[in-house]
N, C-alpha and C positions, 0 to 999 in steps of 0.2 A: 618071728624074725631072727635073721642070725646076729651072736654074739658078734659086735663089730670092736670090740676091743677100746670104746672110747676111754676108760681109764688107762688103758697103757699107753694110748696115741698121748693124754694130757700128760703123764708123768714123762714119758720120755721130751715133752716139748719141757716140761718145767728143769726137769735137767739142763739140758740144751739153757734157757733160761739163767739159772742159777750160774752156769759156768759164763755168761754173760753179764755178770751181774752189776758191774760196774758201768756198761754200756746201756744196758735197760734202765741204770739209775732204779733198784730194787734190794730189799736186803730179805737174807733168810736167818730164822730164831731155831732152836731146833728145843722141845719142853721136853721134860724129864722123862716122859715115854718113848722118843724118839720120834714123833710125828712131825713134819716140816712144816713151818708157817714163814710165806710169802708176804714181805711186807711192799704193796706196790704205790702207797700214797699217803701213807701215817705219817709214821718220821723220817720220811724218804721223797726225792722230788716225783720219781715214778718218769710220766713221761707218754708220747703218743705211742712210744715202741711196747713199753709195759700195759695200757691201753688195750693195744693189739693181743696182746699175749693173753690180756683177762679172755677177752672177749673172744678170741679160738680156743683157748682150754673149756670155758663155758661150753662152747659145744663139741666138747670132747673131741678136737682136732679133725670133725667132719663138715665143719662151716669154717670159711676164711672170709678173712676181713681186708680191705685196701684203702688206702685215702685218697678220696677221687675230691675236684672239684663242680659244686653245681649251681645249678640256674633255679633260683628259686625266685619269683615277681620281678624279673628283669633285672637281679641284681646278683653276683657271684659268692657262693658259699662255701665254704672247706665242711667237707662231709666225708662219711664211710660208705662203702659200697660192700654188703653179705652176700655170699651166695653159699647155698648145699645142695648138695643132690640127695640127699640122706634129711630129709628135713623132721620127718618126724622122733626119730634118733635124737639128731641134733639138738634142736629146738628144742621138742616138747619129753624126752627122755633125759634129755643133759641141761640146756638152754635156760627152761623156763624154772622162776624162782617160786618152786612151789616148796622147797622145805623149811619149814618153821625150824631155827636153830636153837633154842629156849631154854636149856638147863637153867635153875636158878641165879641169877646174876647177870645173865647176858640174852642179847636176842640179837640174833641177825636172820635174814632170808638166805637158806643155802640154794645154788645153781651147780653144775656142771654134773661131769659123770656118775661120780657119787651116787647121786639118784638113782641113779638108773639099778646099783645093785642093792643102795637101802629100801627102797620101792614103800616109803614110808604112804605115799599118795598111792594108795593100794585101786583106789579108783580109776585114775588114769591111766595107770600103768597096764590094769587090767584090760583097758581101750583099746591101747598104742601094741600092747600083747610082745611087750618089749622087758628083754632083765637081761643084766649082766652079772660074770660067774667069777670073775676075777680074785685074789687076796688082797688088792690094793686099790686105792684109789684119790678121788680128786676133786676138792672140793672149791667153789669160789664164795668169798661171805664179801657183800655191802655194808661197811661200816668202819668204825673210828676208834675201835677198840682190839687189841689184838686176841684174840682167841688164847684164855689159858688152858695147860694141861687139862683143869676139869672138864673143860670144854668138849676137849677133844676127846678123853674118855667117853662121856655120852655121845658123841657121834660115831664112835667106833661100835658102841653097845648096840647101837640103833642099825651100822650098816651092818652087824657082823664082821668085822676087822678085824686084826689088830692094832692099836692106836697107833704102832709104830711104823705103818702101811699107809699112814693117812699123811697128803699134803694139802693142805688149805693159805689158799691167796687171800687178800688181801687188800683193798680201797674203801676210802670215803667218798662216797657220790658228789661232794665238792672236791675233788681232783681231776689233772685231765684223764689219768687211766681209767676211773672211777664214771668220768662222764662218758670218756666211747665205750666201754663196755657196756654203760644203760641203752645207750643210743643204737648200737648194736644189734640192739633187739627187735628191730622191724618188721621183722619175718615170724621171730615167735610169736609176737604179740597178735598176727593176723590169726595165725596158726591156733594160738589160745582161743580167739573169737569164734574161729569155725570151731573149735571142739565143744563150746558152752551153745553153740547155735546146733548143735545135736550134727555135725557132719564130722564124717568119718576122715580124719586127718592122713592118713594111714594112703589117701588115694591121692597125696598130695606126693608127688615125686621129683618136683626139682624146684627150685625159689631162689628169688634174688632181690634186695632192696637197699636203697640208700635213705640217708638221712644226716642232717647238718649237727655240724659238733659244735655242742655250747660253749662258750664260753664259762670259764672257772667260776662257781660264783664262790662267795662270802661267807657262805655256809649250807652246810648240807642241808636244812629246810628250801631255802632258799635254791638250790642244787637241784632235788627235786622238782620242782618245777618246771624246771630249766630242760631239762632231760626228757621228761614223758613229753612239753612241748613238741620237742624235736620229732617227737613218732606221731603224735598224735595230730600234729598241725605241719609238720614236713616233713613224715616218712612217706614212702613210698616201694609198696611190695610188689610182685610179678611172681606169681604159680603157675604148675605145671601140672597140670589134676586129669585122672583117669575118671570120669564120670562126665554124665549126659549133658544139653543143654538146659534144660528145664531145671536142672537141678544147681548150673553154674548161673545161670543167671539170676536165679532167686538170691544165691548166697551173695554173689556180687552188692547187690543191693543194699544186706545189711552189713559188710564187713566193714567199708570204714569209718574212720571216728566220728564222723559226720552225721551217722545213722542214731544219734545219741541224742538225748536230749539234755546231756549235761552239755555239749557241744557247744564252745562256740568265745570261751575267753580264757586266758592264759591258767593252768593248771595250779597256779597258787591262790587263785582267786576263788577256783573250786573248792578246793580242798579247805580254805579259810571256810566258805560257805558250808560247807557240810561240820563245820565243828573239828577238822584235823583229823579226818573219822574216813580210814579208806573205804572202812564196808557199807561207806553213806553213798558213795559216788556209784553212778549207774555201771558195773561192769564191763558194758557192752562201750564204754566210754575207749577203750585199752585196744588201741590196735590203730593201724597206718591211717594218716591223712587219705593218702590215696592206691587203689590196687588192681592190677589187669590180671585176669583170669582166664587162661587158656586150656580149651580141654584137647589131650591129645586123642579122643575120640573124633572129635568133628573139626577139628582143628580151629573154633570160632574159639575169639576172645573178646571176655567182658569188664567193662572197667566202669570203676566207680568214685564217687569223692572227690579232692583238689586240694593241694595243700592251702594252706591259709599263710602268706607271707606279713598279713598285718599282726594277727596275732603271735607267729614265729617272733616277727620284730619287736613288741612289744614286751612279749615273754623273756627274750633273750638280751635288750637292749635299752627296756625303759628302765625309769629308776624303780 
């Protein structure tokens, strides 16, 4: 695949950003190495605009985000709407949070471009047959604590950097930036399913999905929940795939949340159930309520799942 530059597409947005900083409601730290830390919901209000910003830097400035309103069980929802034409780049080279952040002391899950040139998930990357070549780059971290220089040392060591090349963003999954960039992820998380379902991601060539935006909750336990609801019980993706019918409509089948047998009650309830233990939950659990599958071979589309508005409501609205 060619280098498509998503580190430089994020840093020049986070620039852009930065000189915005006062409108985004975001603040920047800069540690003794010179590496820039985005603070977008710690000690700062953040906001739907900073939101936006996690969540297109996350896919290295080849997925955009909008706030559309929807229809979900007859009743109207403020949600996001994603789209890429670059989806496995996006998504599953930038997007999806497969890097463990771990230095002693701290742990978050790293996303966005970054990945793509520390290529620590030497598996996947090997799949997607994706790397980027850049000096600099961009990372997004989930959590409540801000990233010290130590920090950023080991991730520079890890991508090949210099530490002072590196910008890392910034949210609590109990904020609102923090909650639409989880939300956000509709598209990857289909995209992860079909990669663990053994299909070649790589034929997947354009995608779109929305999904309803949680409200704040109380705390990032709590947050969690809130969040994966939203994809898991009212996302909804649409692919754009080069490959046969035989082979779209098997995948149809198993892709959304629904093909699970953890399926079927608010993700706090889960997660309590398995002991607070993510590696307890069925995997195949992680991906859209519901998704149409289009192959640009034969032009047929297959769709599967439904969102669940009781559960959505429940998740996002009971005590």
């Amino acid at each position: 695949m060619t280098d498509l530059e998503m580190n430089e597409r994020a840093w020049t947005m986070v620039d852009d950003a930065v000189a915005r900083a006062g409108e985004l409601r975001i603040e920047t730290h800069t540690v003794a190495s010179g590496a820039r830390i985005v603070d977008a919901g710690i000690s700062v209000a953040g906001g739907y605009a900073a939101g936006r910003l996690l969540a297109e830097v996350c896919m290295g400035g080849l997925g955009h985000l909008g706030y559309v309103p929807l229809s979900i069980g007859g009743e109207t929802w403020s949600g996001v709407q994603v789209w890429t034409d670059h989806p496995a780049q996006a998504c599953m080279a930038s997007q999806y949070a497969g890097w463990a952040i771990n230095p002693e002391g701290f742990f978050a899950m790293g996303s966005g471009p970054l990945r793509a040139k520390a290529r620590v998930e030497k598996e996947l990357f090997g799949k997607i047959g994706y790397a980027e070549a850049g000096e600099r780059g961009v990372l997004v971290l989930e959590g409540r604590t801000l990233p010290t220089d130590d920090v950023v040392q080991w991730i520079a060591g890890k991508a090949g950097v210099a530490p002072g090349a590196i910008t890392l963003l910034i949210a609590p999954t109990a904020s609102t930036a923090g909650g639409v960039q989880v939300v956000a992820r509709m598209i990857e998380t289909g995209l992860h399913k079909m990669e663990t379902l053994g299909f070649d991601v790589t034929r997947v060539i354009s995608a779109t999905g929305t999904a309803p935006i949680p409200p704040v909750a109380k705390n990032d336990m709590r947050a969690i929940g809130r969040t994966n609801d939203c994809v898991l019980y009212g996302g909804q993706a649409r692919y754009t795939v080069r490959a046969d019918d035989e082979k779209l409509a098997h995948l149809a089948e198993r892709l959304p949340s629904s093909s699970s047998a953890d399926y079927g009650t608010p993700f706090a309830e889960i997660f309590k159930r398995y002991d607070n233990d993510f590696y307890k939950i069925d995997p195949l659990l992680f991906s859209p309520a519901e998704v149409w599958i289009t192959s640009v071979v034969t032009g047929r589309t297959f769709h599967a799942g439904r969102v669940n508005p009781d559960v959505l409501s429940a998740s996002l609205y009971g005590n």
